[in-house]
PDB file with SEQRES, HELIX, SHEET and CRYST1 records, atoms N, CA, C and O in Angstrom:
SEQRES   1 A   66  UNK UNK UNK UNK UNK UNK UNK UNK UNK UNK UNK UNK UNK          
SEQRES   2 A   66  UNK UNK UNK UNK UNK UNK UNK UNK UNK UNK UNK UNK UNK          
SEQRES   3 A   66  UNK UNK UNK UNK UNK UNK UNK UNK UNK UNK UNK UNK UNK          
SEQRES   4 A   66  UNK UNK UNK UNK UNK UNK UNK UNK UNK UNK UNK UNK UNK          
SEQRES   5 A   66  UNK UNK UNK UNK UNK UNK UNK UNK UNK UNK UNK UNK UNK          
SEQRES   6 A   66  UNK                                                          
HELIX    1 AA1 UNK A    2  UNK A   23  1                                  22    
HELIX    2 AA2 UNK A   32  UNK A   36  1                                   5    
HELIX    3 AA3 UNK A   39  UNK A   44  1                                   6    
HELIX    4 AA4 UNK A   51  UNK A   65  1                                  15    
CRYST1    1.000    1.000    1.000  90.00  90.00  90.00 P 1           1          
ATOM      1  N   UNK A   1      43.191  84.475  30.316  1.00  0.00           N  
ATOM      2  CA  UNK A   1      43.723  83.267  30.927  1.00  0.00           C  
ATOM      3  C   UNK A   1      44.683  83.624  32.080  1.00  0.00           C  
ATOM      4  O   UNK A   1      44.737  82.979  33.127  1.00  0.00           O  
ATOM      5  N   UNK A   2      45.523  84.832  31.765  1.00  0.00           N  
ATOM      6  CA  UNK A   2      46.348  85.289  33.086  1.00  0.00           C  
ATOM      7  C   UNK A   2      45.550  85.230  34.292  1.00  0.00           C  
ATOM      8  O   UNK A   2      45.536  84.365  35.168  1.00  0.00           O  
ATOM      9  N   UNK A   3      44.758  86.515  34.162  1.00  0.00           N  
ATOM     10  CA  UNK A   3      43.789  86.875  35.221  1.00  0.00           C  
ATOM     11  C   UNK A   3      42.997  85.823  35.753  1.00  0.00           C  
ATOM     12  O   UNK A   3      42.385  86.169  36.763  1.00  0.00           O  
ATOM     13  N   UNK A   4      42.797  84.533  35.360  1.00  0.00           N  
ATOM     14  CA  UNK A   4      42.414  83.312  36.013  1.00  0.00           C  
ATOM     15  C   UNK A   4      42.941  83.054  36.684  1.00  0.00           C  
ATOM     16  O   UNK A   4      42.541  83.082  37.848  1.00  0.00           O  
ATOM     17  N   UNK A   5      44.236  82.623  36.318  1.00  0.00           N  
ATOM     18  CA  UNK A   5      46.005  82.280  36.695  1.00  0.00           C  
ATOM     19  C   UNK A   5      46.432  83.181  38.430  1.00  0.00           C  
ATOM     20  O   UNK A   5      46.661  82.779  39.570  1.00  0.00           O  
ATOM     21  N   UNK A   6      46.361  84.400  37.822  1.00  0.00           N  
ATOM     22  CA  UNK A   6      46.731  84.826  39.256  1.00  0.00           C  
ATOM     23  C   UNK A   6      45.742  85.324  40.452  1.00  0.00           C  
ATOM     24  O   UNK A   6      46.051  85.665  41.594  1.00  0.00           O  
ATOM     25  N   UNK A   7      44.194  85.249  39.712  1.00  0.00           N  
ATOM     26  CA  UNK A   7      43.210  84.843  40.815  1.00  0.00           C  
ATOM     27  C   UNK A   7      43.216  84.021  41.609  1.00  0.00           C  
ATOM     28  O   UNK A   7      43.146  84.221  42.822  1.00  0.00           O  
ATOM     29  N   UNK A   8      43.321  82.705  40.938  1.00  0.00           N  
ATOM     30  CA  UNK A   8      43.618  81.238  41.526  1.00  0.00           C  
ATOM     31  C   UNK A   8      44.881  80.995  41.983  1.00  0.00           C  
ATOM     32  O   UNK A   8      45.108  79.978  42.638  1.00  0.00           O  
ATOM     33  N   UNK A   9      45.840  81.887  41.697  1.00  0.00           N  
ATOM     34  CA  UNK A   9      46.990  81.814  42.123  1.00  0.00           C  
ATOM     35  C   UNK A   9      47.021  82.638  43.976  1.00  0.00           C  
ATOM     36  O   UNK A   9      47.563  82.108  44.946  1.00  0.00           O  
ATOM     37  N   UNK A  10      46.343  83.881  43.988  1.00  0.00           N  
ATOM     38  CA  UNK A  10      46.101  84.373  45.118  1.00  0.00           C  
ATOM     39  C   UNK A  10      45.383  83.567  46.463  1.00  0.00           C  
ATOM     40  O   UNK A  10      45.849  83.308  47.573  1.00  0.00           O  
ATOM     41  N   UNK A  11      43.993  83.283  45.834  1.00  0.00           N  
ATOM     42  CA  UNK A  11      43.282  82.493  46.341  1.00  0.00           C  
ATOM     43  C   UNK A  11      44.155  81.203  47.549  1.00  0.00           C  
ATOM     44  O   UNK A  11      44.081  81.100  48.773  1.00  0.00           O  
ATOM     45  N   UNK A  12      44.978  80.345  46.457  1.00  0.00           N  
ATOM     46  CA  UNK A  12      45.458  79.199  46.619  1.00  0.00           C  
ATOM     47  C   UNK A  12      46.993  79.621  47.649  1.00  0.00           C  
ATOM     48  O   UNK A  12      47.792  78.862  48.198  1.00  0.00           O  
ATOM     49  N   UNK A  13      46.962  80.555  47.614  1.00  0.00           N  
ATOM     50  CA  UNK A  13      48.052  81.224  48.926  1.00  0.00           C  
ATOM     51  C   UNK A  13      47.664  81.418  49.819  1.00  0.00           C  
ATOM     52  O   UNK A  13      48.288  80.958  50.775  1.00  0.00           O  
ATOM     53  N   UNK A  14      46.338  82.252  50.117  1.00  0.00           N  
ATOM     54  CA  UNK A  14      45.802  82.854  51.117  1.00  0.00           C  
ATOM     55  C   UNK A  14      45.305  81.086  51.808  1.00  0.00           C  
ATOM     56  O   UNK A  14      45.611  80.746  52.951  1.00  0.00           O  
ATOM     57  N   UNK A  15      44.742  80.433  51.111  1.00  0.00           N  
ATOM     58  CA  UNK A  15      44.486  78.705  52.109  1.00  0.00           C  
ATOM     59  C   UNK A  15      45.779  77.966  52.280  1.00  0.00           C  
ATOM     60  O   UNK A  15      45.979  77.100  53.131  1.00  0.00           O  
ATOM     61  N   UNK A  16      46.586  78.368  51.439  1.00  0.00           N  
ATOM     62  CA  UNK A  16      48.003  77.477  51.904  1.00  0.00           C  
ATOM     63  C   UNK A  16      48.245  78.433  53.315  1.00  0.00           C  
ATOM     64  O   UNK A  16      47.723  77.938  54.315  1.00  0.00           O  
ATOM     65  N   UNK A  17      48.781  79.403  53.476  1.00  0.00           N  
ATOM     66  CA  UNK A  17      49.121  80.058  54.803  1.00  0.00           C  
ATOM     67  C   UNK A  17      48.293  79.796  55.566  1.00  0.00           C  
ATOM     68  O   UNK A  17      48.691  80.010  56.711  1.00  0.00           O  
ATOM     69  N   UNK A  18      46.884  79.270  55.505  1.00  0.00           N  
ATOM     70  CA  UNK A  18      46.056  79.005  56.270  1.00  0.00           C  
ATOM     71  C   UNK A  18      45.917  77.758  57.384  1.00  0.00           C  
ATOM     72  O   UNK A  18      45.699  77.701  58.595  1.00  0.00           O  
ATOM     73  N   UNK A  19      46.186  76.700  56.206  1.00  0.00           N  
ATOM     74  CA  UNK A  19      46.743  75.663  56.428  1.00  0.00           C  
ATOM     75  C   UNK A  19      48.264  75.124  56.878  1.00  0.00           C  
ATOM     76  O   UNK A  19      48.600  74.159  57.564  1.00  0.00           O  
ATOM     77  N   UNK A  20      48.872  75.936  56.345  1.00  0.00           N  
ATOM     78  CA  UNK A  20      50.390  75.805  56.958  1.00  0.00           C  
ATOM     79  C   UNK A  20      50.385  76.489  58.291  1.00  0.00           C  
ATOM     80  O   UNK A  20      51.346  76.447  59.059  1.00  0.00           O  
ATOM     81  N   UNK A  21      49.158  77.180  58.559  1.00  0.00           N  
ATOM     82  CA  UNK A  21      49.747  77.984  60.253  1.00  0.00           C  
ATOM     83  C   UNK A  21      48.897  76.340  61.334  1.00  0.00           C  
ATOM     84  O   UNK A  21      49.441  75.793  62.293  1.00  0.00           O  
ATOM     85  N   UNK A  22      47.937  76.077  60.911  1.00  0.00           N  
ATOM     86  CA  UNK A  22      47.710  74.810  61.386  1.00  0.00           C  
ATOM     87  C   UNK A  22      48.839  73.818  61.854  1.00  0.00           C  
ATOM     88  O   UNK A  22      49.053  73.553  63.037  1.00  0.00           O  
ATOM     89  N   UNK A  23      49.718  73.162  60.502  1.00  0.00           N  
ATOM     90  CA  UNK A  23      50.642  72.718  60.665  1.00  0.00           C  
ATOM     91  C   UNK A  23      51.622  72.799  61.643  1.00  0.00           C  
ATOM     92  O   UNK A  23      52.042  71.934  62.411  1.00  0.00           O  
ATOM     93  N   UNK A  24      51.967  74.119  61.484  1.00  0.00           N  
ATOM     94  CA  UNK A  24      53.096  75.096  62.942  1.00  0.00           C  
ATOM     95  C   UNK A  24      52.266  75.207  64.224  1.00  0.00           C  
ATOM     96  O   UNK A  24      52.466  76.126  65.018  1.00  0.00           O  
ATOM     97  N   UNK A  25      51.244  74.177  64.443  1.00  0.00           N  
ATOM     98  CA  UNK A  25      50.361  74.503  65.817  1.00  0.00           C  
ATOM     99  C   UNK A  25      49.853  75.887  66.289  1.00  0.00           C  
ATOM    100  O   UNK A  25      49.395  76.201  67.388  1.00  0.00           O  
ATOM    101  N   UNK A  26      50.069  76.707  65.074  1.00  0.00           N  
ATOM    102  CA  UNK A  26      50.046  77.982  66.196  1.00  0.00           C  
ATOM    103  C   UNK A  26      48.010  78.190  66.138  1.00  0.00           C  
ATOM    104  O   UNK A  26      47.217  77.536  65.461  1.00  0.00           O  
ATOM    105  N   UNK A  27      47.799  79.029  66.862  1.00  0.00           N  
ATOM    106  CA  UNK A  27      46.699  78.746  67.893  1.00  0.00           C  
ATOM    107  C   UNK A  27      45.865  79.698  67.059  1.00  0.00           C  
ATOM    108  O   UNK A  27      46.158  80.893  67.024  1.00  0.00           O  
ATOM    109  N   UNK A  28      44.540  79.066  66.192  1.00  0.00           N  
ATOM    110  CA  UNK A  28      43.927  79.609  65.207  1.00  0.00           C  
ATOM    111  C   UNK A  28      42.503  79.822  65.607  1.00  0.00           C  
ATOM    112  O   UNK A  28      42.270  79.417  66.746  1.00  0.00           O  
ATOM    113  N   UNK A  29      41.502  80.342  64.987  1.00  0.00           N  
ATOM    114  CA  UNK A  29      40.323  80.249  65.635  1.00  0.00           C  
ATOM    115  C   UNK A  29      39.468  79.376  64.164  1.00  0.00           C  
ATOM    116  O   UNK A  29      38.280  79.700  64.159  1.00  0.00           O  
ATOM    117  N   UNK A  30      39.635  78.912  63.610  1.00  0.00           N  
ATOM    118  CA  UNK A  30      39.156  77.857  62.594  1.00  0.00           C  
ATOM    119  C   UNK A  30      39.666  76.248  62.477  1.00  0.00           C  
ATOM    120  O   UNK A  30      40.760  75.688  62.545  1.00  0.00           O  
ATOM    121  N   UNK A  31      38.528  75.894  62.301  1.00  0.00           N  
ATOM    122  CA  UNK A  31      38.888  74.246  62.703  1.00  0.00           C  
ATOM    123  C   UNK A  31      39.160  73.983  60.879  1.00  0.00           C  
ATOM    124  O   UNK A  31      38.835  74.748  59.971  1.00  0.00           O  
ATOM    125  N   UNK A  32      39.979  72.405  60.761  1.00  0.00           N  
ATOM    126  CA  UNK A  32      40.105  71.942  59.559  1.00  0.00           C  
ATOM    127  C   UNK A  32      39.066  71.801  58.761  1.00  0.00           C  
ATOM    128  O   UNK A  32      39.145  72.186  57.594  1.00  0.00           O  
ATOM    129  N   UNK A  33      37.757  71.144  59.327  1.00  0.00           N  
ATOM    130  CA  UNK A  33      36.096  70.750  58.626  1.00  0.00           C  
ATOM    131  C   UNK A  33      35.767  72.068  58.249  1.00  0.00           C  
ATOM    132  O   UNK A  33      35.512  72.063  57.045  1.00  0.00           O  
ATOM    133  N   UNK A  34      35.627  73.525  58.878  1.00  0.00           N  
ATOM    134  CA  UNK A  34      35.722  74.594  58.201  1.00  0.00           C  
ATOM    135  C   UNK A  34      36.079  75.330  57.380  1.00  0.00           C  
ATOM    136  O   UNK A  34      35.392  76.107  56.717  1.00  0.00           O  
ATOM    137  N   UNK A  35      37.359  75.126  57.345  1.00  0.00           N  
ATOM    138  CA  UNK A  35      38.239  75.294  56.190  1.00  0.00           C  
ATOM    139  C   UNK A  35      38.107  74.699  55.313  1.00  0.00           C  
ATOM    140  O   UNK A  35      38.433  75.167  54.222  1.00  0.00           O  
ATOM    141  N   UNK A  36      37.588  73.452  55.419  1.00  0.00           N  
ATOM    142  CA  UNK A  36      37.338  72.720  53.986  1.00  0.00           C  
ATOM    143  C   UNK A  36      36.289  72.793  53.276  1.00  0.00           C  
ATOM    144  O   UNK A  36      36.334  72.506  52.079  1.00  0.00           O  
ATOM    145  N   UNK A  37      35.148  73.193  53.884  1.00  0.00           N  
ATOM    146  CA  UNK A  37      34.300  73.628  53.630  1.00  0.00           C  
ATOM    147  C   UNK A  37      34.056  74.905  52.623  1.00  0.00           C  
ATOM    148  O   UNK A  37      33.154  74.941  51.786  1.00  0.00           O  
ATOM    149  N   UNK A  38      35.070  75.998  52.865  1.00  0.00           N  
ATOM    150  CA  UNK A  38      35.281  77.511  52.622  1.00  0.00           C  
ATOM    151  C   UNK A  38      36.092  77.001  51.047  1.00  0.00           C  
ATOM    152  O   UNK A  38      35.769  77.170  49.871  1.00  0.00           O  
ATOM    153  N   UNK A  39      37.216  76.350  51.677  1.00  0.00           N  
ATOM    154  CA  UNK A  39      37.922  75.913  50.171  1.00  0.00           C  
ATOM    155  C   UNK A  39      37.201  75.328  48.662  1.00  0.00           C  
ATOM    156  O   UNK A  39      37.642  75.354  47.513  1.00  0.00           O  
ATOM    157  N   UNK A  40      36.084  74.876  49.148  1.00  0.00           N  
ATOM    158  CA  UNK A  40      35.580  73.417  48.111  1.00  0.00           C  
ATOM    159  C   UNK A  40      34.501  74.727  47.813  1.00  0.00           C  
ATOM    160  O   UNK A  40      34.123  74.739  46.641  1.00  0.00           O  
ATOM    161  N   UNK A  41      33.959  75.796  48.641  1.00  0.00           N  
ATOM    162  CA  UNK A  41      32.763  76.851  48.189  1.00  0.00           C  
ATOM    163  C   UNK A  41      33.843  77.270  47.072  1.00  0.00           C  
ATOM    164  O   UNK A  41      33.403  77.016  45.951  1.00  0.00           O  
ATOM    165  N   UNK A  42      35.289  77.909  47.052  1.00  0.00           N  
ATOM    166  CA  UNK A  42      36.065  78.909  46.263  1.00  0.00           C  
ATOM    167  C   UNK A  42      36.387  77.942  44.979  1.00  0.00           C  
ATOM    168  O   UNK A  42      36.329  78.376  43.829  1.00  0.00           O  
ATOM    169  N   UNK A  43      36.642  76.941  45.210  1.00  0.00           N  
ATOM    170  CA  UNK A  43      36.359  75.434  43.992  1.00  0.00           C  
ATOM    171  C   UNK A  43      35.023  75.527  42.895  1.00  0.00           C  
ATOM    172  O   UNK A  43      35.028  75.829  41.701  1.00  0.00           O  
ATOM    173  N   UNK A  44      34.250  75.267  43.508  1.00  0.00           N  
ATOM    174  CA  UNK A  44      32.877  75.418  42.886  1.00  0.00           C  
ATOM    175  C   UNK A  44      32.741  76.845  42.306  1.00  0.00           C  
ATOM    176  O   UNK A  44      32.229  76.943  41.191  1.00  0.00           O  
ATOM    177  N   UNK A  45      33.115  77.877  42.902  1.00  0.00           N  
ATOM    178  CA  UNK A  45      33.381  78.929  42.227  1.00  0.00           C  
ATOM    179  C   UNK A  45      34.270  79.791  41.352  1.00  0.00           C  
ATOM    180  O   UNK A  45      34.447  80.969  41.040  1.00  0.00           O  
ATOM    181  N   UNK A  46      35.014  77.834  40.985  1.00  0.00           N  
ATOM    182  CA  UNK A  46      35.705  78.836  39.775  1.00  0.00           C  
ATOM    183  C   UNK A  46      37.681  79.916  40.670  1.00  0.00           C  
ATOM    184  O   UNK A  46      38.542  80.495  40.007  1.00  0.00           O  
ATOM    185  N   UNK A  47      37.654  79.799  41.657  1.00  0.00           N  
ATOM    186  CA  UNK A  47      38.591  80.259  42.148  1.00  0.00           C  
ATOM    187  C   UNK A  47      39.650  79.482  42.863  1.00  0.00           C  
ATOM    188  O   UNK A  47      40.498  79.863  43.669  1.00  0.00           O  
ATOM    189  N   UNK A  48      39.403  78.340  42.387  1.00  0.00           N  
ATOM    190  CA  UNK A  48      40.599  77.722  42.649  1.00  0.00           C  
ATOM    191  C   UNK A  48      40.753  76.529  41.482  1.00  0.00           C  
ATOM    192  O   UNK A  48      39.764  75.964  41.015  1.00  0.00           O  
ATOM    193  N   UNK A  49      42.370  76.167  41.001  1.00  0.00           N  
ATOM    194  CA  UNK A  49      42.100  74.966  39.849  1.00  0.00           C  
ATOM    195  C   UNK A  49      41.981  74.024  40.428  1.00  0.00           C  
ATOM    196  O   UNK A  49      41.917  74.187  41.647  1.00  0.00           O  
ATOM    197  N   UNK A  50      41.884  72.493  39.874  1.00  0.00           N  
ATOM    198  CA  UNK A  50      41.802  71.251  40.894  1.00  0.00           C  
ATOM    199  C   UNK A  50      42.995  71.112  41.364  1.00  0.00           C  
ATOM    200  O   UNK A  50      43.151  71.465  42.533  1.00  0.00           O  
ATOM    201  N   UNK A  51      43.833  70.726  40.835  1.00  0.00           N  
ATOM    202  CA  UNK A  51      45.187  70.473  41.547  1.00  0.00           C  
ATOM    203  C   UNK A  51      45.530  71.634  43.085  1.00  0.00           C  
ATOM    204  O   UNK A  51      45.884  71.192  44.179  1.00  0.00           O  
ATOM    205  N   UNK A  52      45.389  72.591  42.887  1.00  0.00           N  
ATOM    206  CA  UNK A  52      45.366  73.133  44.107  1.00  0.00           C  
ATOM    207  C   UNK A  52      43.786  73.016  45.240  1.00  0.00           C  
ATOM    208  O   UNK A  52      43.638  73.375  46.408  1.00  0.00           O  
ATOM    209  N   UNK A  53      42.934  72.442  44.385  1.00  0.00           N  
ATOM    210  CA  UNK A  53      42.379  72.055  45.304  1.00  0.00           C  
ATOM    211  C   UNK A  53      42.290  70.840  46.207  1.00  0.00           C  
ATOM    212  O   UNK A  53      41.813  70.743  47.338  1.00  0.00           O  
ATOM    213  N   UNK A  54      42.858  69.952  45.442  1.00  0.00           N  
ATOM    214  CA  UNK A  54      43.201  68.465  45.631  1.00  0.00           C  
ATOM    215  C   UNK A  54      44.829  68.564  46.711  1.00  0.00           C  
ATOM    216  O   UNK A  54      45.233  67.849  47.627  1.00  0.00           O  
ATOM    217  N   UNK A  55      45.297  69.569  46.167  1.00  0.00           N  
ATOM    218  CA  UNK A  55      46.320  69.364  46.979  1.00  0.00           C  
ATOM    219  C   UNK A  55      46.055  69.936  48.892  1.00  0.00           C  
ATOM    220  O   UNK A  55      46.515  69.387  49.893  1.00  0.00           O  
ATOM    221  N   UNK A  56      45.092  71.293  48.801  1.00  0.00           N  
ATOM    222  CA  UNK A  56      44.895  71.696  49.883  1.00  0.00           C  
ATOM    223  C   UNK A  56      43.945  70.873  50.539  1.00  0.00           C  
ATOM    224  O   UNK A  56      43.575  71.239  51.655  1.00  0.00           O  
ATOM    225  N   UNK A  57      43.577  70.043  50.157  1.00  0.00           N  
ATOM    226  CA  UNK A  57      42.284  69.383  50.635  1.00  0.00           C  
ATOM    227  C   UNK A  57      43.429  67.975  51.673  1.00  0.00           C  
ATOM    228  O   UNK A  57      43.219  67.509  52.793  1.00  0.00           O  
ATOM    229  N   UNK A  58      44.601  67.677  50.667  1.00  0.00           N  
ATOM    230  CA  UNK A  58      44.962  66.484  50.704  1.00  0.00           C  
ATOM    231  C   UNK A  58      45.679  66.687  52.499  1.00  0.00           C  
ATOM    232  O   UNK A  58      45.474  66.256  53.633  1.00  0.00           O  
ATOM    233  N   UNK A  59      46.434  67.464  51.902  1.00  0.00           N  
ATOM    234  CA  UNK A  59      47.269  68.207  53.663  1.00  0.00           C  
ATOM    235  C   UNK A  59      46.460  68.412  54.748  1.00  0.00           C  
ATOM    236  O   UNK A  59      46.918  68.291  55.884  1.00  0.00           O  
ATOM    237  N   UNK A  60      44.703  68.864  54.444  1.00  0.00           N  
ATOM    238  CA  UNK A  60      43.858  69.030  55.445  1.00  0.00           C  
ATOM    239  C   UNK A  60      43.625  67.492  55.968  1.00  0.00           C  
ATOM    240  O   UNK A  60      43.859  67.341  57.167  1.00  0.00           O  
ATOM    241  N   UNK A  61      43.226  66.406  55.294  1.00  0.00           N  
ATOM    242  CA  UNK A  61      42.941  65.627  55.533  1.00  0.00           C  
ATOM    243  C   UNK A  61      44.173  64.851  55.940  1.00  0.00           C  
ATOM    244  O   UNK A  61      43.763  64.087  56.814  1.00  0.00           O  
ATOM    245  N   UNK A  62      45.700  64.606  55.738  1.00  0.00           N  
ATOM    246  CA  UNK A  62      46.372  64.556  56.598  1.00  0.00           C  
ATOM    247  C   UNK A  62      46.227  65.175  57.917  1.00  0.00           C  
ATOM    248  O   UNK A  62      45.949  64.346  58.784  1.00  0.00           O  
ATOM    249  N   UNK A  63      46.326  66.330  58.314  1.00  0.00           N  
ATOM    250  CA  UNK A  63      46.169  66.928  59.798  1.00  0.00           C  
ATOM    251  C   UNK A  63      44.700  66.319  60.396  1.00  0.00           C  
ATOM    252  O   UNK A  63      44.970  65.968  61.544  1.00  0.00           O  
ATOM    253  N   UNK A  64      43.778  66.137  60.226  1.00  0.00           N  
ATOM    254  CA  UNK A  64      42.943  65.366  60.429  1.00  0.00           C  
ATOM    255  C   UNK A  64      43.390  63.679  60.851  1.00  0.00           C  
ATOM    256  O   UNK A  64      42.819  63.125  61.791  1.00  0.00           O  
ATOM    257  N   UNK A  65      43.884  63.352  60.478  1.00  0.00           N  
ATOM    258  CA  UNK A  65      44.609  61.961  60.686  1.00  0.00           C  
ATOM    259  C   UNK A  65      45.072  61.887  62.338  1.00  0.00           C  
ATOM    260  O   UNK A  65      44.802  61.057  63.206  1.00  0.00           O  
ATOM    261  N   UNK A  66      45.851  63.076  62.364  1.00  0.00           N  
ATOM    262  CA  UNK A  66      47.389  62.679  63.936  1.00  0.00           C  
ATOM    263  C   UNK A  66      46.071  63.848  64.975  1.00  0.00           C  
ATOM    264  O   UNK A  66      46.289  64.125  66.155  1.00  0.00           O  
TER     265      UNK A  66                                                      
END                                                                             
């Protein structure tokens, strides 16, 4: 159960920094629809829990908004 824990725990960092460099405008070579895409594949596979997926999804789709 650990080793789930800090799989999904890694995982769910490496798309938060992903998404948070979005946020800070700084100048990325991946669009949001991509990223969400990549996220919801690591979902389906078991590498991410829902709540962190629901949550990274939720912030994407905010920035999508403005």
């Amino acid at each position: 159960m650990y080793d789930r824990y800090l799989n999904t725990s890694n995982e769910y960092n490496k798309f938060n920094c992903m998404v948070n460099k979005i946020l800070n405008g700084e100048n990325v070579n991946y669009s949001t629809s991509w990223l969400k895409k990549i996220i919801y594949k690591s979902y389906q596979n078991n590498r991410l829990q829902s709540w962190q997926y629901d949550h990274l999804i939720g912030r994407l789709e905010e920035i999508e908004l403005f």
